[in-house]
C-alpha positions in Angstrom: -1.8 2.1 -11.8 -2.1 0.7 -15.0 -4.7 2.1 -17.6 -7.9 -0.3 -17.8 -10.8 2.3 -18.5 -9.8 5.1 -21.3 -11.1 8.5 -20.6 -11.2 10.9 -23.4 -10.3 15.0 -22.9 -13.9 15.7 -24.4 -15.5 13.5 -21.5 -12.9 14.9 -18.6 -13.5 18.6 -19.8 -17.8 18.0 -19.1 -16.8 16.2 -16.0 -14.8 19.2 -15.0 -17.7 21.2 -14.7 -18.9 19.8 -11.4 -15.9 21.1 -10.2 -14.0 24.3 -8.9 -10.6 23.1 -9.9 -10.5 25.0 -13.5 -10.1 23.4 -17.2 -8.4 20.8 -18.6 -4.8 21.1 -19.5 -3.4 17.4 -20.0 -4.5 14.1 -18.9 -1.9 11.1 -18.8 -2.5 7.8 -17.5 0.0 6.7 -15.1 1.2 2.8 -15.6 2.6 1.7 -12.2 0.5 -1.1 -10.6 -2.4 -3.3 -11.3 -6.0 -2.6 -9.6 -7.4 0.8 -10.5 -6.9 3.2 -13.5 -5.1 6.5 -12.6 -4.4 9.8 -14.6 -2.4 12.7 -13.6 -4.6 15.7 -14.1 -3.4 18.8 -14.8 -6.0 21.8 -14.9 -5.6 25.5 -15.3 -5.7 25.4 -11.3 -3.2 22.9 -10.3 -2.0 19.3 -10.6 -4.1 16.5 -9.4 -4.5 12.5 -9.5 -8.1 10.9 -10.7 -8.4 7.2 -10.5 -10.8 5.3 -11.3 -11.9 2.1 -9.4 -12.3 -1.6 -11.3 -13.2 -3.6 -8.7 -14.4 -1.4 -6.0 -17.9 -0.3 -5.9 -19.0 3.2 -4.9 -20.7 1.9 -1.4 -17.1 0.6 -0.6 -15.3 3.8 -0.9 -15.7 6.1 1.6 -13.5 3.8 4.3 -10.6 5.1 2.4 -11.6 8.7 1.1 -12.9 8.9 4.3 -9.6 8.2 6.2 -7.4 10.1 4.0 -9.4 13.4 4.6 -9.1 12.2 8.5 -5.0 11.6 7.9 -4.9 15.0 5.9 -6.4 17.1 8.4 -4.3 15.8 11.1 -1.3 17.2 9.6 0.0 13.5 7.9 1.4 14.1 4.8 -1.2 12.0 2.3 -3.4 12.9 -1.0 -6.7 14.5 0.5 -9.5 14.1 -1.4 -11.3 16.6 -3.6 -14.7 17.4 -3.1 -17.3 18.3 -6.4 -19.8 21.3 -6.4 -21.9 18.3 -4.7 -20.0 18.9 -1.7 -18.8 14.8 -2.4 -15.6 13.2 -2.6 -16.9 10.0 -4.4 -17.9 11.0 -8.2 -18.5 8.4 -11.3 -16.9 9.2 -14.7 -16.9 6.4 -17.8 -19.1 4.2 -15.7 -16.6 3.6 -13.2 -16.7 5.1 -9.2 -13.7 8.3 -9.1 -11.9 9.9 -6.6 -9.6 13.1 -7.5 -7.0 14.0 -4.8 -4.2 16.6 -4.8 -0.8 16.0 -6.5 1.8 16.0 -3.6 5.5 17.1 -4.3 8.4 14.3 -4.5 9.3 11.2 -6.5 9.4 8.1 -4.9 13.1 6.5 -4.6 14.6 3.3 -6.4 17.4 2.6 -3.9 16.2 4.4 -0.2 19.6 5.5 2.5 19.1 5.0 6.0 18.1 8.9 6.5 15.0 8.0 4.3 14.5 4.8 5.9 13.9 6.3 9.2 12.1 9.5 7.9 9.8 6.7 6.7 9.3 5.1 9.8 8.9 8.2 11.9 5.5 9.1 9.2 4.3 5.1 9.3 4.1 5.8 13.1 2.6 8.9 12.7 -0.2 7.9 11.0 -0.7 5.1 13.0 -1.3 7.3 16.0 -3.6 10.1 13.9 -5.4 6.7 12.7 -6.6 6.2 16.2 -9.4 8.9 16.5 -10.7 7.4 13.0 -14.3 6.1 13.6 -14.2 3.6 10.0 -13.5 0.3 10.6 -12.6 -2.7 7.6 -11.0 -5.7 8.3 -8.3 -6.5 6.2 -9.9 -8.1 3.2 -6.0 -9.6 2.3 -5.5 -11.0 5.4 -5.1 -14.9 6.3 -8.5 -15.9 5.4 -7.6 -14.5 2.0 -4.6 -15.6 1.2 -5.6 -19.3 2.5 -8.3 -19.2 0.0 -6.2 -17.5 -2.6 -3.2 -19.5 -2.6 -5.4 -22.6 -3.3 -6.7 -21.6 -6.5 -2.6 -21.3 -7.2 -0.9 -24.5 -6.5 -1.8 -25.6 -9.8 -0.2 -23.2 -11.8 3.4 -23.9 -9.9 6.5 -25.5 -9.5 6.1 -28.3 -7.2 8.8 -26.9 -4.7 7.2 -23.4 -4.9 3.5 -25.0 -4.0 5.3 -26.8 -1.1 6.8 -23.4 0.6 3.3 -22.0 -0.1 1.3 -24.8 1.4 4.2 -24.6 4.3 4.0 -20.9 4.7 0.0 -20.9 4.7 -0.3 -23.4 7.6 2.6 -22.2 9.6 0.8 -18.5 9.9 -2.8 -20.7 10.7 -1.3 -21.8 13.6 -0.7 -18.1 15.0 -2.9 -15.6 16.2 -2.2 -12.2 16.8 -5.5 -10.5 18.1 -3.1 -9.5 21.2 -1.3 -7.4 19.5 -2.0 -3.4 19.5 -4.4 -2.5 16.0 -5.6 0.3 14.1 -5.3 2.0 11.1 -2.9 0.5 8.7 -1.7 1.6 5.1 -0.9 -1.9 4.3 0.9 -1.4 1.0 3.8 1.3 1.8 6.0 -0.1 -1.2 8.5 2.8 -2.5 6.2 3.7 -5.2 3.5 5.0 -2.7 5.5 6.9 -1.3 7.1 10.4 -2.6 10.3 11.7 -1.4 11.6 15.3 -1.3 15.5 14.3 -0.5 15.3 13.0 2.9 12.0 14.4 3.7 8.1 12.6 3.0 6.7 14.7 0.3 3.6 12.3 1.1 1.9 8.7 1.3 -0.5 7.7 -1.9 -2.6 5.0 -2.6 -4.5 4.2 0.5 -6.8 2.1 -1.1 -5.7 -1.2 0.5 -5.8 0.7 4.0 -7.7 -1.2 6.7 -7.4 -2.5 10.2 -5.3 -5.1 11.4 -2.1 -5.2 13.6 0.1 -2.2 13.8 2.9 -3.9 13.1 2.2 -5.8 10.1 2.2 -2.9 8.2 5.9 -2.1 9.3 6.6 -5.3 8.6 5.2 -5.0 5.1 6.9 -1.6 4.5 10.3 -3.2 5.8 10.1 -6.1 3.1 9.7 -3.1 0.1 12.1 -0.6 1.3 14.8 -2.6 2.9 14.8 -5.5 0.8 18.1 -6.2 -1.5 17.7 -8.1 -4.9 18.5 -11.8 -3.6 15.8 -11.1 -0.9 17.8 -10.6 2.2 17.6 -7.3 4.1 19.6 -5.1 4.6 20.2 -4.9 8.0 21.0 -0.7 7.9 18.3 0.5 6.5 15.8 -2.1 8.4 17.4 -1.0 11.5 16.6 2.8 10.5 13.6 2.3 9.9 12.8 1.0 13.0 14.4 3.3 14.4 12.4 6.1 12.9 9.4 3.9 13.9 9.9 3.6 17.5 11.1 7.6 17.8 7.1 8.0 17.7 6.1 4.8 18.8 8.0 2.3 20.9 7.0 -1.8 20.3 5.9 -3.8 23.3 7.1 -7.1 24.3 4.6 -9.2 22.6 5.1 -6.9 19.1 9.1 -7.7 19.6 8.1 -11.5 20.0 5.7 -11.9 17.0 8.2 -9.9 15.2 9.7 -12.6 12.7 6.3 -14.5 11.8 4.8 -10.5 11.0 7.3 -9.8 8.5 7.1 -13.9 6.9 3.5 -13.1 7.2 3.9 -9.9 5.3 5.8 -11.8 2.2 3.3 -14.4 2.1 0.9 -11.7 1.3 2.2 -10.3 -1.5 4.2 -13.7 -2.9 0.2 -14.9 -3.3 -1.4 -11.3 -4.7 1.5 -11.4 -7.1 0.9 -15.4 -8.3 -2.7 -14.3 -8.8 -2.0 -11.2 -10.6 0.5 -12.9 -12.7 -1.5 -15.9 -13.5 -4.8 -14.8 -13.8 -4.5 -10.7 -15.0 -6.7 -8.1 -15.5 -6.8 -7.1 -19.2 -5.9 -3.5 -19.6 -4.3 -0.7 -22.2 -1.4 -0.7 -19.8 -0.3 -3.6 -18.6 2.1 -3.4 -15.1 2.5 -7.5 -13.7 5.0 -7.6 -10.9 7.4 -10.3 -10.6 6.4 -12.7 -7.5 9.5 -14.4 -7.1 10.6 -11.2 -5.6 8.5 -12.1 -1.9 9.4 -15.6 -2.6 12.6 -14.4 -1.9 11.8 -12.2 0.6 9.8 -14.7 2.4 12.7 -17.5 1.9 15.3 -15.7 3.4 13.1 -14.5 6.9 12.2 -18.3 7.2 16.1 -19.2 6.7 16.4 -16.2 9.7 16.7 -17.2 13.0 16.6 -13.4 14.8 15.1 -10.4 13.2 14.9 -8.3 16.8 18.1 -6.8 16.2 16.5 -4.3 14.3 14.0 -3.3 16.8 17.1 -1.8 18.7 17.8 1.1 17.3 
């Protein structure tokens, strides 16, 4: 994530010392995204990731810490968390609330084959069964009431076409409710870059900290927009099928998933078409700057509502 709170190798090395993980070696911020501040961490133990939270507060935290020990220990492959001589995951360094949790093996991929594709949707179902014995609960603080809200602070930074899609796309999903649909545990932001790849294997999921629950399917849908996605916005219909595939190897869709199907994934764009305008228009200040282009789900979200069958990937 991008850099917004500066942490000094004097302050990490007293830090370190409500720890068991050894001394400081190198600290390097990592510039990738646009919320918290991460460093990789490497000690004379091992490699690890320390971020450090902008917006959340410390009381808000252990949802996600919480779940990723839970994912962890039930064999999904995921950053656990690190506990301090404290016995406590949650920790505060340079005023801000910080998690540290192991570095997992792999590089996420720029251009993902079908093989990985599917591997990815065999782990998303995965964790969405381990997710069931998890006792948190958080709504999804991005969901419609959010991006309703959001989206209306927007319309007057855009293009009057753009606004009209948005406006469109906002009431369309209003007019849909899926509370039907089979919930739990979602990931909600399996893009590429949270995810690392050893060749056609998960090295492990990252970044959970946009995890809630909502329906089951949405976050498929979300992680079929990232992965499957080709540069004008359409997907690709081999890789979206394999990921499905991989999907429904652990967990097969019901009737009424297959029929909401379309709307999930338009739903899905809309998300991140709005977090993007906001980001883009109204950003964070920070020593690394990361903004992500929001045209890309405009896309994304043009060509599903152009769509008239997405099902056909569900067949695999």
């Amino acid at each position: 994530m991008s850099v917004f709170t500066t942490v000094t190798p004097a302050e990490l090395a007293v830090w370190l010392k409500g720890y068991s993980i050894g001394e400081l070696v190198e600290l390097k911020g990592i510039a990738a995204g646009i919320t918290n501040t991460n460093y990789a961490l490497t000690t004379t133990q091992g490699k690890y990731v320390l971020t450090l939270f902008e917006t959340l507060q410390a009381h808000e935290l252990p949802y996600y810490v919480n779940l990723m020990a839970h994912l962890a220990h039930h064999g999904i492959a995921c950053a656990a968390p690190i506990a301090n001589l404290r016995d406590a995951y949650i920790d505060r360094l340079a005023g801000k609330p910080t998690v540290l949790v192991s570095w997992l093996q792999g590089e996420p991929v720029e251009s993902p084959n079908p093989a990985q594709c599917r591997a990815m949707g065999a782990m998303l179902a995965r964790l969405h069964g381990a997710g069931a014995s998890y006792a948190g609960h958080m709504a999804n603080p991005r969901g419609p009431a959010w991006w309703s809200a959001t989206a209306a602070e927007l319309y007057a930074f855009m293009p009057e076409a753009d606004g009209r899609q948005l406006r469109a796309e906002v009431a369309q999903q209003a007019r849909h409710r899926f509370t039907q649909l089979p919930s739990g545990v979602v990931h909600a932001d399996l893009f590429r870059d949270n995810v690392l790849m050893q060749g056609e294997r998960i090295g492990g999921f990252i970044d959970f900290y946009y995890a809630c629950n909502d329906v089951l399917i949405y976050d498929l849908a979300v992680t079929l927009n990232d992965w499957c996605a080709r540069d004008d916005g359409e997907i690709d219909d081999e890789r979206a099928a394999a990921l499905c595939a991989g999907y429904q190897s652990v967990r097969a869709l019901n009737a009424a998933e297959r029929q909401a199907w379309s709307l999930m994934l338009r739903a899905a764009a809309l998300r991140f078409w709005v977090s993007r305008l906001w980001d883009w228009h109204k950003p964070q200040a920070g020593e690394l700057t990361w903004r992500k282009d929001p045209a890309v789900f405009q896309r994304i979200l043009t060509c599903h509502q152009a769509r008239t069958e997405a099902a056909g990937w569900l067949t695999g």
